[in-house]
Each structure stands twice: as C-alpha cells, then as structure tokens.
C-alpha positions in Angstrom: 0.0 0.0 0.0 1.5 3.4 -1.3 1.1 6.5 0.8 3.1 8.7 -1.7 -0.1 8.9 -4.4 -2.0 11.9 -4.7 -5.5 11.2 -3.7 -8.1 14.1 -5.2 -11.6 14.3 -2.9 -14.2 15.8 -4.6 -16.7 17.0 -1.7 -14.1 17.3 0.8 -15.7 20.0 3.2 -18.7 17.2 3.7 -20.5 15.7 6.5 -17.9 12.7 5.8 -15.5 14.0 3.1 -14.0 16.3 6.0 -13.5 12.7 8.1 -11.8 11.4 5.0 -9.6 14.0 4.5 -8.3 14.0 7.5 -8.1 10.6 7.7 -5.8 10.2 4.5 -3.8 13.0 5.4 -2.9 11.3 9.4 -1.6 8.4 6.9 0.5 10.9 5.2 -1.3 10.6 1.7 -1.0 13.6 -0.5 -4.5 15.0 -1.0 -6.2 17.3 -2.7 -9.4 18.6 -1.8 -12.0 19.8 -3.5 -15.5 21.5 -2.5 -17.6 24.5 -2.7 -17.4 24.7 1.0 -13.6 24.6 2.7 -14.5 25.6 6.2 -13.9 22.4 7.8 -11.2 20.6 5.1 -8.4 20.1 7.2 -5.6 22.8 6.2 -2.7 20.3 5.6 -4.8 19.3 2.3 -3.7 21.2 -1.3 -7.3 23.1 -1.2 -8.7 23.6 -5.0 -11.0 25.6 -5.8 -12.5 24.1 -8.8 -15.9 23.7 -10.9 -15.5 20.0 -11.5 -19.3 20.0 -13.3 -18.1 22.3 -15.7 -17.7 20.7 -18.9 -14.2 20.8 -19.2 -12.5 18.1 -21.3 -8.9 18.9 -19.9 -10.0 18.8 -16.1 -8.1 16.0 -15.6 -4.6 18.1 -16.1 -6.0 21.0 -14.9 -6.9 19.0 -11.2 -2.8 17.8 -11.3 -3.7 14.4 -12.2 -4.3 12.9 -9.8 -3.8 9.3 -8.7 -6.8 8.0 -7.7 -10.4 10.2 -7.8 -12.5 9.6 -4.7 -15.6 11.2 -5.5 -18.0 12.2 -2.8 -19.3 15.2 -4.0 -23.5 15.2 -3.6 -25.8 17.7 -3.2 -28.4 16.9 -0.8 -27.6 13.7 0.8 -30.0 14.1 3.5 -33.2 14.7 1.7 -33.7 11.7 0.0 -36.5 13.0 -2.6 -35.1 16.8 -3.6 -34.9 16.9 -7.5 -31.5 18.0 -7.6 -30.7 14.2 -7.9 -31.9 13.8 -11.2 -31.1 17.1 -12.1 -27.2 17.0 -11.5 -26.7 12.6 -12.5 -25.4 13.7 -15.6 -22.8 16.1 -14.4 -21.6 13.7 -12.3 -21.3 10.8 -15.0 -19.7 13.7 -17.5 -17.0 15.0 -14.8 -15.7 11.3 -14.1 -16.0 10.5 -17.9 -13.3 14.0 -18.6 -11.2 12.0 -15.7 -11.2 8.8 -17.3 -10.5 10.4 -20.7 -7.7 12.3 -19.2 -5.7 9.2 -18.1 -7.3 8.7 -14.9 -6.6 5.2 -14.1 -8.4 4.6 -10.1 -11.8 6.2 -9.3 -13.5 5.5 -6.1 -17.1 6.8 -5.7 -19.5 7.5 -2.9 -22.7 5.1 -2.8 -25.6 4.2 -0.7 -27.0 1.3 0.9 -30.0 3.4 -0.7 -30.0 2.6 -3.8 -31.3 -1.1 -2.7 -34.4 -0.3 -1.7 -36.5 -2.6 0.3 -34.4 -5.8 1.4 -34.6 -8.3 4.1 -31.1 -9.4 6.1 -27.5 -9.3 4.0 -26.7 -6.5 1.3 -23.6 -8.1 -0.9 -22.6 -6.8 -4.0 -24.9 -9.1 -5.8 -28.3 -7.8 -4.1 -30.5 -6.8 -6.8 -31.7 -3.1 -6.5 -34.6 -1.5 -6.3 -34.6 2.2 -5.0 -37.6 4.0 -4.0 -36.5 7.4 -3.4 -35.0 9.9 -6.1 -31.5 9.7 -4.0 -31.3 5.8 -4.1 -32.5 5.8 -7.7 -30.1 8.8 -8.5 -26.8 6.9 -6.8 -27.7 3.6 -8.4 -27.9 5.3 -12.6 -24.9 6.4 -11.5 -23.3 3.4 -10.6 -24.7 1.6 -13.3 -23.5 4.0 -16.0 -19.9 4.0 -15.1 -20.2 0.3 -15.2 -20.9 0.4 -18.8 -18.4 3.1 -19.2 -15.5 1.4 -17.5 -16.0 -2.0 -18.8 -12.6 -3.3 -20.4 -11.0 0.6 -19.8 -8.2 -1.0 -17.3 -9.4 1.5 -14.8 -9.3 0.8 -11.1 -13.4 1.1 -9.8 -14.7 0.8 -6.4 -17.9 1.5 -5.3 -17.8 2.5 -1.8 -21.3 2.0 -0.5 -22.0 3.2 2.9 -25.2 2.4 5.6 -26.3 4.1 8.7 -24.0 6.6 9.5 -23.6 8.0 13.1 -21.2 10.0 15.4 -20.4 13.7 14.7 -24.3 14.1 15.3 -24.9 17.4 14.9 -24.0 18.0 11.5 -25.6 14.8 10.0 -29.3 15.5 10.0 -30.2 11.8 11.8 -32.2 10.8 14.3 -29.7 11.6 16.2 -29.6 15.3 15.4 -33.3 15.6 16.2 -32.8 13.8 20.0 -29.9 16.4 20.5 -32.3 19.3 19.7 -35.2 18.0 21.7 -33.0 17.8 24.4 -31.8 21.2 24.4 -35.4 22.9 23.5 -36.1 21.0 27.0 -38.8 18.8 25.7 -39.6 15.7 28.1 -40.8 13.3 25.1 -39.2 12.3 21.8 -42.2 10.7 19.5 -40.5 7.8 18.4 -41.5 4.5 16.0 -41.0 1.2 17.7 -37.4 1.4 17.5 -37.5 -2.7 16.4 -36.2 -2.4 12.9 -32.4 -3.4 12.4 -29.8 -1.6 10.9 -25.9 -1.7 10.0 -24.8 1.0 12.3 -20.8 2.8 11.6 -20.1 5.5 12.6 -18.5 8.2 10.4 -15.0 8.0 11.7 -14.4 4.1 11.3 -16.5 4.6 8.0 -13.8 7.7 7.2 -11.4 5.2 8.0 -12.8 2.7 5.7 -13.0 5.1 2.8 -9.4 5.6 3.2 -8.3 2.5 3.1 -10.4 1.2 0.3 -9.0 3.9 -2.2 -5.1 3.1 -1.1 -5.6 0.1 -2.3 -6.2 -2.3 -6.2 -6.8 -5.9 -5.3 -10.7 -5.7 -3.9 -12.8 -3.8 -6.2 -16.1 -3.3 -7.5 -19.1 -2.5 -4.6 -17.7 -2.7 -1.2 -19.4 -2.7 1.4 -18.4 0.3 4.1 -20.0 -1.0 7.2 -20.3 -2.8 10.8 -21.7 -6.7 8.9 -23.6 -6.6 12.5 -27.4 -5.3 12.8 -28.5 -3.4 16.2 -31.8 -2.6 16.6 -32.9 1.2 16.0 -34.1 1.2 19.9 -30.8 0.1 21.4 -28.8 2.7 19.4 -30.8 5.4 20.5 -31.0 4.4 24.1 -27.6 3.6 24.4 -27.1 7.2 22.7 -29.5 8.8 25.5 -27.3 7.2 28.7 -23.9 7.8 26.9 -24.9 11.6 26.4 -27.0 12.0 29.9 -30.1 13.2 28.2 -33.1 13.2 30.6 -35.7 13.2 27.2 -37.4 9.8 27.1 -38.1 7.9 24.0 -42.6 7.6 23.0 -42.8 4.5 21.5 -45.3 3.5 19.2 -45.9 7.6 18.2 -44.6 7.0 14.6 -45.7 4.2 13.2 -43.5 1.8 11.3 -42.7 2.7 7.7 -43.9 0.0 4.9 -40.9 0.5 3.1 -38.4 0.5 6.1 -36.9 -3.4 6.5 -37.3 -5.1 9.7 -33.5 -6.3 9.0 -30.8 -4.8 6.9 -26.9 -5.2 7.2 -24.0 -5.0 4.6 -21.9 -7.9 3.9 -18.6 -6.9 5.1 -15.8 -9.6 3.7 -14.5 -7.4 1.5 -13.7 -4.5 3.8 -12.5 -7.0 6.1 -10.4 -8.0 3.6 -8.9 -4.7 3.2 -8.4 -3.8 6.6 -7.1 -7.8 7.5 -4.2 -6.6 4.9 -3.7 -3.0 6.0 -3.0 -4.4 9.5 -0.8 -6.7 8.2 1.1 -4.6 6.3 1.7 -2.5 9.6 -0.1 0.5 8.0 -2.6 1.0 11.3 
C-alpha cells in the first residue's frame, strides 16, 4: 500500500469528506481537496478551488492528475427525494468520464445502501436493487452508468457503499440530530416509532477510516461494502445514545408508526472490507 499517491476528494468540506480527509492525510497521503465549502477541510490538504461539473474536457490536467479520484461530492444527501438528484446525475457521470478520458486510471465513488431499496437481512454486491426514493435511484444510474463506461477501460473502480452513519451528530441530519435538539429545546418526550427495525450502524469516523483505506488500495474492487456486517436494533442505538450523552428526554414509543418501506432487518456484507483492513494491518499501516 503506497502512501506517496495523490489522492483528489471531490466533496471534501462534507459531512464525511472532511472525516476522510483527515483521515488520509494522518496516513501521510498527498490530497487534494475539492468543494464549494472549505470551512472544515483540514488545512494540511492542497485546497482547489474548482468547478469540476463544468464541462471541461482537460480537467483532468487541470486538477494535477491525480492518482486515484475519490468522489463524494453530492448535493443533498440528507433529503432523500429533492430533485436535484436527477437534475445534477449527468454532471456527475460527464465530470468522471473527462477523468477517465484524461488518463485517470483509479476512481472511487461515494454510494448508498439506498440505492437497494427494500431488502430483508444481508446486502452483498450481488443484491438486486430496487430504490424507492430519487436519491437511491439517483446513486444507483450512476453506478450503473460508469459500469458500462469502464468496462474493459483498465481502470481501477470501487464502489464504496455506505449504511447508517452516526457520530459527529450534529452535523448529520439523523435521528440523532433531532434527540440532541429536543434535548436542548427541554422537551420531556421524543415521538419515536417502535425502534424494532435493524440496521448496519458505523459510525462516520471508522466509515472515514474505511474510505481511506479502500482507495489506497487495487486488489478488492467493484461494490464494497463500508460497514459494521452486524445489525443493532434502531431502539438500542438510541437508548444507548440517551445514557452515553446524559439526556433526561425519554423515547414515545409507538408515536410514529413503522414505515412499509423500512426493513425489519438490513446489514452490509462486510468480507471485502474485512479484507482490506485484514491486509492493511498486516502490512503495519494501522
């Protein structure tokens, strides 16, 4: 594993690009960071300022070609059904096609556990999709696109799809946001669902961590899965969260009920980022 590549992060100032960031540069990769917002990229990063969904054929030169792309750039993560997906899939597709086209050779991109939809127990890399919300269906055409488009290209492509994300909570727009605000508006009750469902909880610095690893890396490709491979319910996350924080606001149960299209059991397959990390440690690089 080579720390001495320059690793380009498209939506660096993010909720988790700013994690990554950091992450890579504490391993002493070379990285350059791009995003509209540079508040919280960590200064030891060569900050860009750069329209990267301008079509511009030569943007691969002009970004100092770079050795591997990690692309997390998104608009509007957290609301799942804003038009803007649809409206900017196409720029994204076009800016990693000028990459590719440059003499790009590794590109790493940002997905979702989203873009599966409804599913019961395991997510691997075979799980058939079917998204329901304009995010999901906007991060799967994506992924699906650049399949086609890299087939037989000898270009390095990873997938990196994340789950439930946690940690750093108020910046992340979760459940966990909304306890912290209650909390602090004084409210005694939280209306709550029946906190039974099951999900693959990470939290964003071991995802960060993940990330980084992943894209410093050739041999395990394709979709990987960035996650715990262990479902917790929703109701002992958030009353773990409640004692480990103090809060005095108590969960209503049963005030929200359970949504249709919410699974009662969902977790990531995690061999192949066990993989990677199973390697890295032996390699001595954590």
């Amino acid at each position: 594993m080579s720390t001495n590549n320059t690793v380009l992060v498209t939506g660096a100032g993010g909720y988790i690009g700013s994690y990554v960031v950091k992450k890579l540069l504490d391993m002493g990769v070379n990285v350059s960071a791009v995003d509209n917002n540079t508040e919280r990229i960590d200064f030891r990063a060569n900050i860009v300022e750069y329209d990267i969904f301008a079509d511009n054929e030569n943007i691969y030169e002009e970004l100092g070609m770079p050795d591997v792309c990690l692309h997390m750039a998104w608009r509007d993560g957290f609301v799942h059904n804003a038009d803007s997906h649809l409206k900017h899939l196409f720029s994204h597709y076009r800016f990693i096609k000028h990459m590719i086209n440059g003499g790009l050779k590794h590109i790493a991109v940002m997905g979702t556990m989203h873009e599966v939809g409804y599913h019961e127990g395991e997510i691997n890399e075979n799980t058939h999709t079917s998204p329901y919300s304009l995010y999901g269906v906007s991060k799967n055409s994506l992924r699906q696109s650049l399949e086609i488009l890299l087939k037989d290209q000898g270009v390095v492509f990873q997938w990196l799809r994340a789950f439930y994300i946690y940690g750093d909570d108020l910046k992340n727009k979760s459940i966990f946001t909304k306890i912290i605000q209650a909390e602090q508006e004084g409210k005694e009750n939280f209306p709550f669902t029946s906190g039974k469902n099951m999900y693959d909880f990470v939290t964003v610095d071991e995802l960060a961590q993940q990330i980084s690893l992943s894209v410093l890396q050739t041999e395990v490709t394709g979709i990987i899965n960035c996650c715990s491979g262990t479902p917790v319910t929703l109701q002992d996350m958030v009353e773990n969260f409640l004692e480990k924080n103090g809060f005095n606001i108590k969960l209503e149960y049963g005030a929200f009920p359970d949504r249709p299209y919410d699974s009662p059991a969902v977790w990531g397959n995690n061999e192949k980022i066990q993989k990677i990390l199973k390697a890295t440690t032996q390699a001595g690089c954590l």
